[in-house]
mmCIF file of the N, C-alpha and C atoms, coordinates in Angstrom:
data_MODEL
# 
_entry.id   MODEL 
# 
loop_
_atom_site.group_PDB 
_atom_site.id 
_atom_site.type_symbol 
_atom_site.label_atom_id 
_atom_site.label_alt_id 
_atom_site.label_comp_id 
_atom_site.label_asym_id 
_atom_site.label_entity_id 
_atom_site.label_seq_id 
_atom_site.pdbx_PDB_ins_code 
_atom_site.Cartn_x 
_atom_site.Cartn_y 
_atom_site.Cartn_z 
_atom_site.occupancy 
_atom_site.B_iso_or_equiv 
_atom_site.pdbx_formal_charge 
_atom_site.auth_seq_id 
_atom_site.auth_comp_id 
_atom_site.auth_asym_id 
_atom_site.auth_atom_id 
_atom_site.pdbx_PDB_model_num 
ATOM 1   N N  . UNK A 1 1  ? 44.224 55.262 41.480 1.00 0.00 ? 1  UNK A N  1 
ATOM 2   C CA . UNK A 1 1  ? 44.491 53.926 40.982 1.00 0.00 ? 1  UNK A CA 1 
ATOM 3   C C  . UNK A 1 1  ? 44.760 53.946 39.480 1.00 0.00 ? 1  UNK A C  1 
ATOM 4   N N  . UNK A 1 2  ? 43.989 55.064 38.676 1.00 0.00 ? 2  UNK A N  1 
ATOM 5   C CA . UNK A 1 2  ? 43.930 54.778 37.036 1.00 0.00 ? 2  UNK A CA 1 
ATOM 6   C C  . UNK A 1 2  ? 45.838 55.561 36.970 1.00 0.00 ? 2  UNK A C  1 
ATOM 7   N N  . UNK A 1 3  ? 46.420 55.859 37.514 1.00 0.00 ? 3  UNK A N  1 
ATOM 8   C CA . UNK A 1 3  ? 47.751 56.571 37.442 1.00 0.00 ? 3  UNK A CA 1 
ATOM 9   C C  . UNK A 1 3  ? 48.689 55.498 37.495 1.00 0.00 ? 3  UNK A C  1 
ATOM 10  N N  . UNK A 1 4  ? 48.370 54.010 38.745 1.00 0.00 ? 4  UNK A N  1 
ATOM 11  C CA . UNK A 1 4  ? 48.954 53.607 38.889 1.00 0.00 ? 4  UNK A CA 1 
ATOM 12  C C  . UNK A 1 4  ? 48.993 52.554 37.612 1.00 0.00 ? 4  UNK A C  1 
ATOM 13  N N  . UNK A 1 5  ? 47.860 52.244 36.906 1.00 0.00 ? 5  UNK A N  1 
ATOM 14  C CA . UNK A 1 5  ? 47.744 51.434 36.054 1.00 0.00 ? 5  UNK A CA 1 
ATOM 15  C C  . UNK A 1 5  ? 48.226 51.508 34.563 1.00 0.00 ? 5  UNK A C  1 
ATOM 16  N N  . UNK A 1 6  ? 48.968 53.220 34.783 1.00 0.00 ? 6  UNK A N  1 
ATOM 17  C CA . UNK A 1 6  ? 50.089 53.449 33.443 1.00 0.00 ? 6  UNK A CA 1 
ATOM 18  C C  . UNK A 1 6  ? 51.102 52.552 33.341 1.00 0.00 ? 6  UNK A C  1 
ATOM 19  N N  . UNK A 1 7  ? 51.422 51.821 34.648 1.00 0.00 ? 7  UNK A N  1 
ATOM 20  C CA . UNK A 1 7  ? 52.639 51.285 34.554 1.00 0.00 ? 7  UNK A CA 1 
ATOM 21  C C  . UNK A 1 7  ? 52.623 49.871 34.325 1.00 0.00 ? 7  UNK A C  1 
ATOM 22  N N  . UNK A 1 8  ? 51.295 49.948 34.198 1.00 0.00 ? 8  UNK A N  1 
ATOM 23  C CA . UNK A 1 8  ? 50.661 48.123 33.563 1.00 0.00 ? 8  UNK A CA 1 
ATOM 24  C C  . UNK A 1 8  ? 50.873 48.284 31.546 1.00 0.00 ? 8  UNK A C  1 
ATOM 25  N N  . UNK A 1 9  ? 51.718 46.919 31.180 1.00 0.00 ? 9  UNK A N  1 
ATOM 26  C CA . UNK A 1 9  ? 51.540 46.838 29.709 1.00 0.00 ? 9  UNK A CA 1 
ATOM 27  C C  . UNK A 1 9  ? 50.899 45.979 28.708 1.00 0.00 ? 9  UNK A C  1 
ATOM 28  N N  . UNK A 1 10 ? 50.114 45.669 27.812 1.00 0.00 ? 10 UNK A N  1 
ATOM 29  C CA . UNK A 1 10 ? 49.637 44.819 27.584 1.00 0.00 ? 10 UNK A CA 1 
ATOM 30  C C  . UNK A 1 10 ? 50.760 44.675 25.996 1.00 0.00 ? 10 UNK A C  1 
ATOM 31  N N  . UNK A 1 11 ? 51.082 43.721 25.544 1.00 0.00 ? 11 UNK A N  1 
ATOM 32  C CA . UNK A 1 11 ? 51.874 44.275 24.541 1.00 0.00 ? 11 UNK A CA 1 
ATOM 33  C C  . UNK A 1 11 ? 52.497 43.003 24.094 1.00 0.00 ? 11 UNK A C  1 
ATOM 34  N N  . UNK A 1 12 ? 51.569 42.574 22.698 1.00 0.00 ? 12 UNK A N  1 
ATOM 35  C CA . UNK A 1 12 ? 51.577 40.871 22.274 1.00 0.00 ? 12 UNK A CA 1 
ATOM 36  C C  . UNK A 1 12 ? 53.142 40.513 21.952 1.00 0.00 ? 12 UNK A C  1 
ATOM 37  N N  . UNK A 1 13 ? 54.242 42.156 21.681 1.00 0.00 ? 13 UNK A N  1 
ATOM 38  C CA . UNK A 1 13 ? 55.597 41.846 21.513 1.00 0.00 ? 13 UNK A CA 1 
ATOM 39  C C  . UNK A 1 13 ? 56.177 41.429 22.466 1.00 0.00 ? 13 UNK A C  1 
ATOM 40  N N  . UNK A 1 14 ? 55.502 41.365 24.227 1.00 0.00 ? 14 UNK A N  1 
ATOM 41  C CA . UNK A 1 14 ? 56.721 41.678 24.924 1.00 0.00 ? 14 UNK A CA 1 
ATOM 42  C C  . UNK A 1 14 ? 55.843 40.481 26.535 1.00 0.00 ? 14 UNK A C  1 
ATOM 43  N N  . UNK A 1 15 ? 56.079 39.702 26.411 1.00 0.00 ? 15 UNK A N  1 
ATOM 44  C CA . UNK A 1 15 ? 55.594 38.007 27.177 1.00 0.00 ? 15 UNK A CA 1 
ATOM 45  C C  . UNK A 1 15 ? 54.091 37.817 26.662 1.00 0.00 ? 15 UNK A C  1 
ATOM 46  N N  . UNK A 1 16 ? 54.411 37.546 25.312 1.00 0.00 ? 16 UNK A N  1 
ATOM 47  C CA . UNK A 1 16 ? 52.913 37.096 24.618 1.00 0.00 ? 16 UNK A CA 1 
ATOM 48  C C  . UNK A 1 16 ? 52.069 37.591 24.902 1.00 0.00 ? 16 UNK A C  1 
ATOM 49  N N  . UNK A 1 17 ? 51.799 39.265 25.339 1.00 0.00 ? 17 UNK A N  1 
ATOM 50  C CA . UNK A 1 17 ? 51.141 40.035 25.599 1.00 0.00 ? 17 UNK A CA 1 
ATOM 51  C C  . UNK A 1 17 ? 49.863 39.891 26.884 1.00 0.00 ? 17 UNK A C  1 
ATOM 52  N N  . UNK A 1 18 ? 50.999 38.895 27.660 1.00 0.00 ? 18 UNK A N  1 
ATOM 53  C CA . UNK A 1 18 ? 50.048 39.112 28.984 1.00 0.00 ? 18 UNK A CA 1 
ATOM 54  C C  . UNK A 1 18 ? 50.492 40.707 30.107 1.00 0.00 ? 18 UNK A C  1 
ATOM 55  N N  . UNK A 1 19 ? 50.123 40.721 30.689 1.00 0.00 ? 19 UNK A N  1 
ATOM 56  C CA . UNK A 1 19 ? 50.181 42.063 31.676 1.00 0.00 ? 19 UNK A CA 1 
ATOM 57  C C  . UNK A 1 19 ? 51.292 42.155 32.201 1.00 0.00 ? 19 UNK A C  1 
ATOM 58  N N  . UNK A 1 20 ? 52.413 42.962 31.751 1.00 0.00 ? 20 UNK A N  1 
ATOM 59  C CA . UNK A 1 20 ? 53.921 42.945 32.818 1.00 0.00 ? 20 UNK A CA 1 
ATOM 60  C C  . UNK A 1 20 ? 53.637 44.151 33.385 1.00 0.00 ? 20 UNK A C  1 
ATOM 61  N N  . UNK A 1 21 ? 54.962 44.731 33.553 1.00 0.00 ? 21 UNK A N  1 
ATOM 62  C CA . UNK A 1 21 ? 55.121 46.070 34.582 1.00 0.00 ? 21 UNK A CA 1 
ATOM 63  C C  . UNK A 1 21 ? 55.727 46.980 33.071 1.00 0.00 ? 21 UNK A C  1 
ATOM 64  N N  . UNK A 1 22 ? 55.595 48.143 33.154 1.00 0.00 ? 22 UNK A N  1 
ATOM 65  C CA . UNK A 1 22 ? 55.908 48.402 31.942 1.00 0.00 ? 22 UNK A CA 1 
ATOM 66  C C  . UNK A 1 22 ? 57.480 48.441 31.784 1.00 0.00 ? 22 UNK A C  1 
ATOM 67  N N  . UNK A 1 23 ? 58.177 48.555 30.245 1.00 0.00 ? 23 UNK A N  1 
ATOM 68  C CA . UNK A 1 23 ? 59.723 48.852 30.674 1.00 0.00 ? 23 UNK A CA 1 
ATOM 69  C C  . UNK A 1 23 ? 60.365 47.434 30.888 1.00 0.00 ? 23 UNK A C  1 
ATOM 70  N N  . UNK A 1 24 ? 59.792 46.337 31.217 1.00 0.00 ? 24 UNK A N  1 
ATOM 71  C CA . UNK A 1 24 ? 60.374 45.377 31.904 1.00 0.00 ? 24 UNK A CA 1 
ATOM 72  C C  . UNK A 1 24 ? 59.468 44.298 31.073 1.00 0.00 ? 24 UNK A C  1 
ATOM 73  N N  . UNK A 1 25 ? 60.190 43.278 31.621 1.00 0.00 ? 25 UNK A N  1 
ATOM 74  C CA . UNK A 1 25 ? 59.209 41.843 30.778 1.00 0.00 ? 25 UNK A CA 1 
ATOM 75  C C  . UNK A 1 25 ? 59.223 41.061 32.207 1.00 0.00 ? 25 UNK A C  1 
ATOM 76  N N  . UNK A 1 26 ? 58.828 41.804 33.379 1.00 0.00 ? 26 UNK A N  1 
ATOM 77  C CA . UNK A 1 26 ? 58.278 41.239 34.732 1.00 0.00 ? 26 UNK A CA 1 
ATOM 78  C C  . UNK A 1 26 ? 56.471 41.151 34.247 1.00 0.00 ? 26 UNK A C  1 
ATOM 79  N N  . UNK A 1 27 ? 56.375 39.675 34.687 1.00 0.00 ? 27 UNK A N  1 
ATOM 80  C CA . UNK A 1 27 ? 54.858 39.694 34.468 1.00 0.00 ? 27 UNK A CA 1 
ATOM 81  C C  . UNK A 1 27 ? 54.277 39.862 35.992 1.00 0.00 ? 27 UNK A C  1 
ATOM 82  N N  . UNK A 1 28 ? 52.783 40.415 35.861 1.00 0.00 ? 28 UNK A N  1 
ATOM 83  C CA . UNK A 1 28 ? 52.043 41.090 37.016 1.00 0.00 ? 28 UNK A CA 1 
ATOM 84  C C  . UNK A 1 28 ? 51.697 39.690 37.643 1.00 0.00 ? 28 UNK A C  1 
ATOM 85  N N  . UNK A 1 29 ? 51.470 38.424 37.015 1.00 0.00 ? 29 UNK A N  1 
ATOM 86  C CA . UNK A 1 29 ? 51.545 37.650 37.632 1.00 0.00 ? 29 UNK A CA 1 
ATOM 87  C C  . UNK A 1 29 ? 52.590 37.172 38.794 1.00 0.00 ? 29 UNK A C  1 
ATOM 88  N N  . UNK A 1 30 ? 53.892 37.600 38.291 1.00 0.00 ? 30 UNK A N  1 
ATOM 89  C CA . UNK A 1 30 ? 54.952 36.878 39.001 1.00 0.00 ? 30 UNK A CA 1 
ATOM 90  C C  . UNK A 1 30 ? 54.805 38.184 39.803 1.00 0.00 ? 30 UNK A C  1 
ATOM 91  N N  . UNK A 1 31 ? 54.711 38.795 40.007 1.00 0.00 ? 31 UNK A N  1 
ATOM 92  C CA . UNK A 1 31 ? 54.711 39.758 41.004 1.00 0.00 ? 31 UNK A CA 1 
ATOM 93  C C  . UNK A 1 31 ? 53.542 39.133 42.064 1.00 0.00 ? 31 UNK A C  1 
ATOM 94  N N  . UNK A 1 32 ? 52.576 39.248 41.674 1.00 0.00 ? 32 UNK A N  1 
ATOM 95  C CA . UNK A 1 32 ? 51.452 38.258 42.586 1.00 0.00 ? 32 UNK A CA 1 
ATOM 96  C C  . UNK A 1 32 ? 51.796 37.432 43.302 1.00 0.00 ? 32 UNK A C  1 
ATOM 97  N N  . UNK A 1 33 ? 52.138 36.027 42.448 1.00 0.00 ? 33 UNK A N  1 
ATOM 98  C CA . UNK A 1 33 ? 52.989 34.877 43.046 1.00 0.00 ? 33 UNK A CA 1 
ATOM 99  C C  . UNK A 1 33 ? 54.200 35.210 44.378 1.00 0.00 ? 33 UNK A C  1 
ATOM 100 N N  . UNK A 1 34 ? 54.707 36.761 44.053 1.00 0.00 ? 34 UNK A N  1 
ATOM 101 C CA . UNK A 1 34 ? 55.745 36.838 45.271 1.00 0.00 ? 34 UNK A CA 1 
ATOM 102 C C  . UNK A 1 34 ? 54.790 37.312 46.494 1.00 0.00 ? 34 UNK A C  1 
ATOM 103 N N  . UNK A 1 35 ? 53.807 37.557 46.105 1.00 0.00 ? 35 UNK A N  1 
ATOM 104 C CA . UNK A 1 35 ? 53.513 38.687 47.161 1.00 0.00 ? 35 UNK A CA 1 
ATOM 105 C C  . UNK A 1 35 ? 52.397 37.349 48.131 1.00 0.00 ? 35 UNK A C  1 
ATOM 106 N N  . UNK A 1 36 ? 51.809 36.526 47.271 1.00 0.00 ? 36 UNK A N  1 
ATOM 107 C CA . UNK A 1 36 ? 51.195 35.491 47.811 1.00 0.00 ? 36 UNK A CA 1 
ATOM 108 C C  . UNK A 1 36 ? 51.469 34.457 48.436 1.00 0.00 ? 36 UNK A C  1 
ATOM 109 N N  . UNK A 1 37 ? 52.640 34.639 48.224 1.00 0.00 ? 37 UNK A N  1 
ATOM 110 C CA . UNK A 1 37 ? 54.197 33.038 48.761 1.00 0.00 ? 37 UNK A CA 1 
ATOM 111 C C  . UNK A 1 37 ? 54.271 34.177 49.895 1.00 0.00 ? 37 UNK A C  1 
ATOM 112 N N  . UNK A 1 38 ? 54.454 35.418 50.319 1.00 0.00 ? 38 UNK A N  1 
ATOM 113 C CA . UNK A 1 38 ? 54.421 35.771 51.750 1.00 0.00 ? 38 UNK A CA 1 
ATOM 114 C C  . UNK A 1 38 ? 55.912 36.977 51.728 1.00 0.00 ? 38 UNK A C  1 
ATOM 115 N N  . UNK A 1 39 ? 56.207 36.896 50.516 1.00 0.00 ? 39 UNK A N  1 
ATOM 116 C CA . UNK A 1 39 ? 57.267 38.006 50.070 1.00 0.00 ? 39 UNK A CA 1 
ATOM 117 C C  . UNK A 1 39 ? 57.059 39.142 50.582 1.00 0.00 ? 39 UNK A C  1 
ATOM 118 N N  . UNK A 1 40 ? 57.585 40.225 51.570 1.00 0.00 ? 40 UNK A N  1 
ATOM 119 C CA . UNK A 1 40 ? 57.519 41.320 51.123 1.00 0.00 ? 40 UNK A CA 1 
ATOM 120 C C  . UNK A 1 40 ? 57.352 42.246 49.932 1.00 0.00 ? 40 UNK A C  1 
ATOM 121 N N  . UNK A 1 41 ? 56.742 43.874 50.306 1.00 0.00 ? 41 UNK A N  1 
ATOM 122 C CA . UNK A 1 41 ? 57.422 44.252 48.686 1.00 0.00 ? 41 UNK A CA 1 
ATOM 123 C C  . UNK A 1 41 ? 58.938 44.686 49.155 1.00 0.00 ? 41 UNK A C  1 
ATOM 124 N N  . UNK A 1 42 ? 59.267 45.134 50.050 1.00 0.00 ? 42 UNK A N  1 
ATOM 125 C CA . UNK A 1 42 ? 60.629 45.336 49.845 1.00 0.00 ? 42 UNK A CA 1 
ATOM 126 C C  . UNK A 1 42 ? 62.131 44.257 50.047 1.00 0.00 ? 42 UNK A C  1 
ATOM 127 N N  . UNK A 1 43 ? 61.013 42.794 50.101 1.00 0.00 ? 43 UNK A N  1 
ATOM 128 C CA . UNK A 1 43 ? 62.089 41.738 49.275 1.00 0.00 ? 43 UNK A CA 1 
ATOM 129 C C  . UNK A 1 43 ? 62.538 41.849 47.858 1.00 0.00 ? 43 UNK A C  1 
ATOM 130 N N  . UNK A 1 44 ? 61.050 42.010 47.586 1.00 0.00 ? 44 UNK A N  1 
ATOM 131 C CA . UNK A 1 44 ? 60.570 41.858 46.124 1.00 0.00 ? 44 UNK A CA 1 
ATOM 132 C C  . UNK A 1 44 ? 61.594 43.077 45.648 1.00 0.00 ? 44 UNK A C  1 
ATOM 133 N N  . UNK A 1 45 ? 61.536 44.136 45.932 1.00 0.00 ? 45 UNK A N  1 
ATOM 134 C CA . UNK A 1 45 ? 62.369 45.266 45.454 1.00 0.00 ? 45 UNK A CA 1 
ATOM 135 C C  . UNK A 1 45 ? 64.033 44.562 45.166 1.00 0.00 ? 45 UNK A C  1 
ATOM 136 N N  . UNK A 1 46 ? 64.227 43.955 46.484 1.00 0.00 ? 46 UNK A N  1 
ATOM 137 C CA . UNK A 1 46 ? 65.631 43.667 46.520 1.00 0.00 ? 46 UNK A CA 1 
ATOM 138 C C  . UNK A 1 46 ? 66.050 42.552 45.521 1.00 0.00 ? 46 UNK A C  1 
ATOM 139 N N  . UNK A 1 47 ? 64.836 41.537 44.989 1.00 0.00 ? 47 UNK A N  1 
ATOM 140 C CA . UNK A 1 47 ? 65.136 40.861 44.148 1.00 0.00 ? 47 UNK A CA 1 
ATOM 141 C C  . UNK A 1 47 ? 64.998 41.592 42.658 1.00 0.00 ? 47 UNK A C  1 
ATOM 142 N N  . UNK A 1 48 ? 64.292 42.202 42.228 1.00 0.00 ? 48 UNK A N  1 
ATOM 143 C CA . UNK A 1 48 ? 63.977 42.933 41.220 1.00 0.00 ? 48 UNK A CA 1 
ATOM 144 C C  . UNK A 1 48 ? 64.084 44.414 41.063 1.00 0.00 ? 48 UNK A C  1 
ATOM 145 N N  . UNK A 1 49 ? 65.466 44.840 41.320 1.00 0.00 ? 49 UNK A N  1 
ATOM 146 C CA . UNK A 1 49 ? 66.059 46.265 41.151 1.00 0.00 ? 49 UNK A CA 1 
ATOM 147 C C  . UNK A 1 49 ? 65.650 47.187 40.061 1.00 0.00 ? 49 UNK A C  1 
ATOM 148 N N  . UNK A 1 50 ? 65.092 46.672 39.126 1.00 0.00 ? 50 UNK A N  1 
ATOM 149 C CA . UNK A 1 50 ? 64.540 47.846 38.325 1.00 0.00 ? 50 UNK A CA 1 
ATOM 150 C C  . UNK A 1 50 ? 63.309 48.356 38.728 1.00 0.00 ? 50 UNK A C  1 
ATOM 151 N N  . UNK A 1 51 ? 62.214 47.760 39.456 1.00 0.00 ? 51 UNK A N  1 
ATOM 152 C CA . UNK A 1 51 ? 60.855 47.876 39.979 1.00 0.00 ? 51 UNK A CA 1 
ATOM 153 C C  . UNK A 1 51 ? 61.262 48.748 41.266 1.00 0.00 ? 51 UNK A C  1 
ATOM 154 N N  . UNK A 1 52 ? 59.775 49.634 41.668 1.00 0.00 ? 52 UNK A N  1 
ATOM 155 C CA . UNK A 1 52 ? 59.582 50.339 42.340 1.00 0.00 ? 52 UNK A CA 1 
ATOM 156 C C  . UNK A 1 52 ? 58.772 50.082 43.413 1.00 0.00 ? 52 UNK A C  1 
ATOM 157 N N  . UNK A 1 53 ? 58.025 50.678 44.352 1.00 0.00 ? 53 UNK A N  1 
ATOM 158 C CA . UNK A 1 53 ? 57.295 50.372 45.081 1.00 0.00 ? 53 UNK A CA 1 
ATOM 159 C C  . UNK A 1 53 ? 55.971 50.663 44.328 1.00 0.00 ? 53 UNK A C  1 
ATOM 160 N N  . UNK A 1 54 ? 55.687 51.855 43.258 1.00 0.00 ? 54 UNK A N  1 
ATOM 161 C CA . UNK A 1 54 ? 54.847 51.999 42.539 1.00 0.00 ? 54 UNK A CA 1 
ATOM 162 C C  . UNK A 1 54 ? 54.535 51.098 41.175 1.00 0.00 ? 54 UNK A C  1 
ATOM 163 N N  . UNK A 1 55 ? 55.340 49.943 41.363 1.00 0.00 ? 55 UNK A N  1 
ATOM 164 C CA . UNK A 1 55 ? 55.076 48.968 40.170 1.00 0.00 ? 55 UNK A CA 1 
ATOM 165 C C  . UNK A 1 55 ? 54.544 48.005 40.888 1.00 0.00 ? 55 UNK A C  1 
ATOM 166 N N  . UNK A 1 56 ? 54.936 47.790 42.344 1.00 0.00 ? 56 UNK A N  1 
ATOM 167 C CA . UNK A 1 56 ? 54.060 46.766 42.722 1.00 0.00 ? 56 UNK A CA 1 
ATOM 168 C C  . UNK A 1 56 ? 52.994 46.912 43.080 1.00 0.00 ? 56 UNK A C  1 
ATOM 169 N N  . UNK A 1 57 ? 52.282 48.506 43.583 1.00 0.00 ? 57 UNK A N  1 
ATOM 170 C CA . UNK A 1 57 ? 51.233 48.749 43.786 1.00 0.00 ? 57 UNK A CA 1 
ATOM 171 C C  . UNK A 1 57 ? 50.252 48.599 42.483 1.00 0.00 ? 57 UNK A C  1 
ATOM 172 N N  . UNK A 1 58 ? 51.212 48.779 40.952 1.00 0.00 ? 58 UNK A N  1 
ATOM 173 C CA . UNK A 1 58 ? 50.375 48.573 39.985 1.00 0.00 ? 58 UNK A CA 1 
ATOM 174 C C  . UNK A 1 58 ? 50.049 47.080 39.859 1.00 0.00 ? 58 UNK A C  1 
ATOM 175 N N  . UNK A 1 59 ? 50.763 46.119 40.048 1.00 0.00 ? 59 UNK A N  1 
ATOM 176 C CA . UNK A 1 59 ? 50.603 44.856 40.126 1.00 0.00 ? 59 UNK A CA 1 
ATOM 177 C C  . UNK A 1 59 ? 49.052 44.083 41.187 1.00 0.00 ? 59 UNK A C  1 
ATOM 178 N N  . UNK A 1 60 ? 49.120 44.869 42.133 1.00 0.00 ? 60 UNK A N  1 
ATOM 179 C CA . UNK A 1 60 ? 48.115 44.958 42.768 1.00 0.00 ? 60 UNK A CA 1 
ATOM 180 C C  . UNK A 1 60 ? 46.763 45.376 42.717 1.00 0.00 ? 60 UNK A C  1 
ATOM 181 N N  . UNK A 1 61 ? 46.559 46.641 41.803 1.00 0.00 ? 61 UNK A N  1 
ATOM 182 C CA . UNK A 1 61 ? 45.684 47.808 41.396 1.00 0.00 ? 61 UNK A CA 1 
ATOM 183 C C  . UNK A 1 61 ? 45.132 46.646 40.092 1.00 0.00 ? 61 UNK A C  1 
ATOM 184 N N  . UNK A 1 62 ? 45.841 46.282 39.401 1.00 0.00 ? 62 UNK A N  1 
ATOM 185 C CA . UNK A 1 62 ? 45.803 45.650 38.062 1.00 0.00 ? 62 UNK A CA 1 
ATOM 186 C C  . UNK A 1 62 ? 44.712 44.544 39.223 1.00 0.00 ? 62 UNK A C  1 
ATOM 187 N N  . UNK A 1 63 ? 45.198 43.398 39.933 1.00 0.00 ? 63 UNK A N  1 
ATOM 188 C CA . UNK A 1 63 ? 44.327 42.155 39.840 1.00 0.00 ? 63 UNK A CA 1 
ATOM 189 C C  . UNK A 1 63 ? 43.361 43.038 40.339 1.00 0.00 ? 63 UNK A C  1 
ATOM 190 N N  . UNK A 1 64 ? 42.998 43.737 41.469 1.00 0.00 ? 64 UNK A N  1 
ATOM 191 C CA . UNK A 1 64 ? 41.664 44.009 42.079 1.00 0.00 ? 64 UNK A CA 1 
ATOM 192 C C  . UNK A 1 64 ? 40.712 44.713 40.725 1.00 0.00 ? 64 UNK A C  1 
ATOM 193 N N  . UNK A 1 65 ? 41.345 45.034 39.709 1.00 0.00 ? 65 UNK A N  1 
ATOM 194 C CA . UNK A 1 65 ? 39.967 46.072 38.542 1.00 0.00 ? 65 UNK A CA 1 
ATOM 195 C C  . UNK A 1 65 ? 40.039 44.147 38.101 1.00 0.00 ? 65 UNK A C  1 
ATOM 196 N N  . UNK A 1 66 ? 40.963 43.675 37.661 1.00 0.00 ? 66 UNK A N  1 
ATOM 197 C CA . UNK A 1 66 ? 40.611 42.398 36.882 1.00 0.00 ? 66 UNK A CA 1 
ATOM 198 C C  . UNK A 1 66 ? 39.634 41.399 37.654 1.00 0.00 ? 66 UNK A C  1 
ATOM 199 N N  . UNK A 1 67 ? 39.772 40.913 38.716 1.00 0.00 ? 67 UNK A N  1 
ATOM 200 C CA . UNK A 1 67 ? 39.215 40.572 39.807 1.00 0.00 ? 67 UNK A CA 1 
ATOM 201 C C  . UNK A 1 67 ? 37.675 40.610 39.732 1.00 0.00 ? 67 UNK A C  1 
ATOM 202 N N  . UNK A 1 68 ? 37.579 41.701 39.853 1.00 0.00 ? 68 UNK A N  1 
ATOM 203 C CA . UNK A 1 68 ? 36.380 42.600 39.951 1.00 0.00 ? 68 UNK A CA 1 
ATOM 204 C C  . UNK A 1 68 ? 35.420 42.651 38.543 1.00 0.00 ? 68 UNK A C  1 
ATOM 205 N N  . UNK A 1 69 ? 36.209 42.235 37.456 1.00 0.00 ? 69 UNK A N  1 
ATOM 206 C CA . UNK A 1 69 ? 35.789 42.453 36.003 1.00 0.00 ? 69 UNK A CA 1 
ATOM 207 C C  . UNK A 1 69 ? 35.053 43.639 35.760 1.00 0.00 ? 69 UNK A C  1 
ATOM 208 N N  . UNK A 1 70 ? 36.000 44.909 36.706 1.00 0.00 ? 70 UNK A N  1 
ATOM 209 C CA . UNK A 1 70 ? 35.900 46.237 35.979 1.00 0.00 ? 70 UNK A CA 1 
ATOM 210 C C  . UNK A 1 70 ? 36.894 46.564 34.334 1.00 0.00 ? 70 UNK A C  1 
ATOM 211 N N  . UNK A 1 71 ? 35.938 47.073 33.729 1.00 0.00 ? 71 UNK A N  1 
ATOM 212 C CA . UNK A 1 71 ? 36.539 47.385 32.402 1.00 0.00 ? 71 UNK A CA 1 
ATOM 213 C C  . UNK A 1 71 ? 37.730 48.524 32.939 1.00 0.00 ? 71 UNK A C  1 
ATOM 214 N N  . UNK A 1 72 ? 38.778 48.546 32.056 1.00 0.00 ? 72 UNK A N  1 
ATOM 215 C CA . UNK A 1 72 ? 39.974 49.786 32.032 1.00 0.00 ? 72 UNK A CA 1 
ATOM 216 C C  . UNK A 1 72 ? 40.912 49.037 30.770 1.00 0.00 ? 72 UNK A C  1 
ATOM 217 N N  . UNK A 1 73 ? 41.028 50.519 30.191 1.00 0.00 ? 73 UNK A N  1 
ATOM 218 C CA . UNK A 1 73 ? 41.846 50.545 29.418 1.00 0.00 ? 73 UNK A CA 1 
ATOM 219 C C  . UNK A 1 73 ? 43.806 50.276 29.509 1.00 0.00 ? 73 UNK A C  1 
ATOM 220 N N  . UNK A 1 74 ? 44.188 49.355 29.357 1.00 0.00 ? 74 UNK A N  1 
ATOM 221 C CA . UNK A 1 74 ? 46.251 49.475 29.320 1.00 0.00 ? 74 UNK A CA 1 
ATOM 222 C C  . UNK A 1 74 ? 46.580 49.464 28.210 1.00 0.00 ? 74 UNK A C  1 
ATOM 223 N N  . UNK A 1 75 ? 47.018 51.078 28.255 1.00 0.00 ? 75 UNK A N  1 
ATOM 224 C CA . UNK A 1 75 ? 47.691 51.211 27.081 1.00 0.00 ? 75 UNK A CA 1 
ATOM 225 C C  . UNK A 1 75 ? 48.810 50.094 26.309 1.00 0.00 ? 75 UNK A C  1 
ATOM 226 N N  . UNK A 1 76 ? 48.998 49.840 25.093 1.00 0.00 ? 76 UNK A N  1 
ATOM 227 C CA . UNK A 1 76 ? 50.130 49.111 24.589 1.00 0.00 ? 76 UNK A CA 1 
ATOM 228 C C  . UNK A 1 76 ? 51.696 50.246 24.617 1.00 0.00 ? 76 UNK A C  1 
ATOM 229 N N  . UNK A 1 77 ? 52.465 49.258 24.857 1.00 0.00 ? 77 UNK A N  1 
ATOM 230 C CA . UNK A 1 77 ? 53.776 50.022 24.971 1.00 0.00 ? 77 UNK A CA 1 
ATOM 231 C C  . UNK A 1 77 ? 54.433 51.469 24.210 1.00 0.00 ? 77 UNK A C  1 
# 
C-alpha cells in the first residue's frame, strides 16, 4: 500500500494542496466521487486517459489510511 501512496500529492501549488494523483491536477476526491456514483475503474480510465489502474488504487489506499486516521507521510511534488 505505502508504494501505492507515491502516487498521492500533497502540493499547496497544484489544487490548493489538497490530495491529487500525482503528475495530474485530478483530485483523489473526484476520483472517489466516480467510484461512489457507481463508475467503474475502467470507465474512469476511459474518461481520464492519463490515469492508470494504479492511480486509482492510490485514490483508494489514500481514503482507507485517511479514514482510519493512520499517520503517513505524501511526499510534496
Amino acid at each position: 500500500m505505502e508504494n501505492l501512496l507515491k502516487r498521492i500529492t500533497l502540493d499547496p501549488e497544484i489544487v490548493h494542496g489538497k490530495p491529487a494523483i500525482r503528475g495530474t491536477r485530478i483530485l483523489v476526491s473526484s476520483i472517489l466521487e466516480y467510484l461512489a456514483g457507481g463508475d467503474s475503474v475502467d470507465e474512469i480510465l476511459k474518461e481520464f486517459k492519463e490515469l492508470t489502474k494504479e492511480d486509482i488504487l492510490a485514490c483508494l489506499a489514500y481514503a482507507s489510511k485517511a479514514i482510519n486516521h493512520q499517520e503517513f507521510k505524501i511526499p510534496a511534488a
